[in-house]
C-alpha positions in Angstrom: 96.9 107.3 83.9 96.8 103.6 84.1 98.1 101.4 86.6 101.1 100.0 85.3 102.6 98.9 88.7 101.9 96.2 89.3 100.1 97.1 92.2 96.5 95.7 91.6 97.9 92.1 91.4 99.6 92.3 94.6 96.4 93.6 96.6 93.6 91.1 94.2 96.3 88.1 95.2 97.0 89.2 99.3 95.9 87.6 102.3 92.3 89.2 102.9 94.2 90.3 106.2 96.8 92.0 104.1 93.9 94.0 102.4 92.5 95.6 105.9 95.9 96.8 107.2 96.1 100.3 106.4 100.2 100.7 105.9 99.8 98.1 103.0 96.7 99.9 101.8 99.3 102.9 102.6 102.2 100.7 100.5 99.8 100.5 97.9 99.0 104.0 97.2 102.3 105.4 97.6 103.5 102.8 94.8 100.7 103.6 92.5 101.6 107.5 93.1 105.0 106.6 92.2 104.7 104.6 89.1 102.5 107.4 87.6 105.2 110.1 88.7 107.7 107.7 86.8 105.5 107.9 83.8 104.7 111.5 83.6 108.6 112.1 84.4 110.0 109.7 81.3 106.9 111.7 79.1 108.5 115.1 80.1 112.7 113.7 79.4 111.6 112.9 76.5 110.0 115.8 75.2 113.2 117.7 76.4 115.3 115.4 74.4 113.5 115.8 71.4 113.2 119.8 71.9 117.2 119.5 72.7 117.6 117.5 68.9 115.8 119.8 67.4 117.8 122.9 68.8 121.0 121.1 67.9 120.1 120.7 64.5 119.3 124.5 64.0 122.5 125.4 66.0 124.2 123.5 63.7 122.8 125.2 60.5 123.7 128.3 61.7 127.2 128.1 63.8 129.5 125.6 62.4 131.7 126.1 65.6 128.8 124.5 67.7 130.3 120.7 67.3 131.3 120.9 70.7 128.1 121.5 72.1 126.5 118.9 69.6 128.5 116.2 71.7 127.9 117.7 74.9 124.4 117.4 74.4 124.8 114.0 72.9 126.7 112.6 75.6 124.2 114.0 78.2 121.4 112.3 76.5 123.9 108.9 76.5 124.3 109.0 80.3 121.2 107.8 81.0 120.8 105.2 84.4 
């Protein structure tokens, strides 16, 4: 994964002091760890919206009663933050 942080800016543009102290070097690496979890968990939502689409659209094929869980599942993939 790249680093999409941010991070390497902040530690190529700190105080040279900044880059000895090890809870920044800390900081650092806990943000780096982070951004990458962000990535890989947006990757994985959106494979389970498009496995959700696809289920909905061969529910729907099948059981035209399903239009109730057609919007449920549209209004779940809505509510995003």
């Amino acid at each position: 994964m790249s680093d999409t942080s941010g991070t390497s800016k902040i530690v190529n543009n700190s105080a040279i002091c900044l880059n000895i102290n090890s809870a920044f070097n800390q900081a650092v690496d806990l943000c780096k760890q982070l951004g990458n979890e962000l990535i890989e968990a947006n990757e994985r939502i959106k494979r389970l919206e498009e496995a959700g689409d696809e289920m909905c659209s061969e529910f729907k094929a099948f059981c035209p009663l399903g239009s109730k869980t057609r919007d449920k599942w549209r209004k779940a993939k809505e509510a995003k933050l």
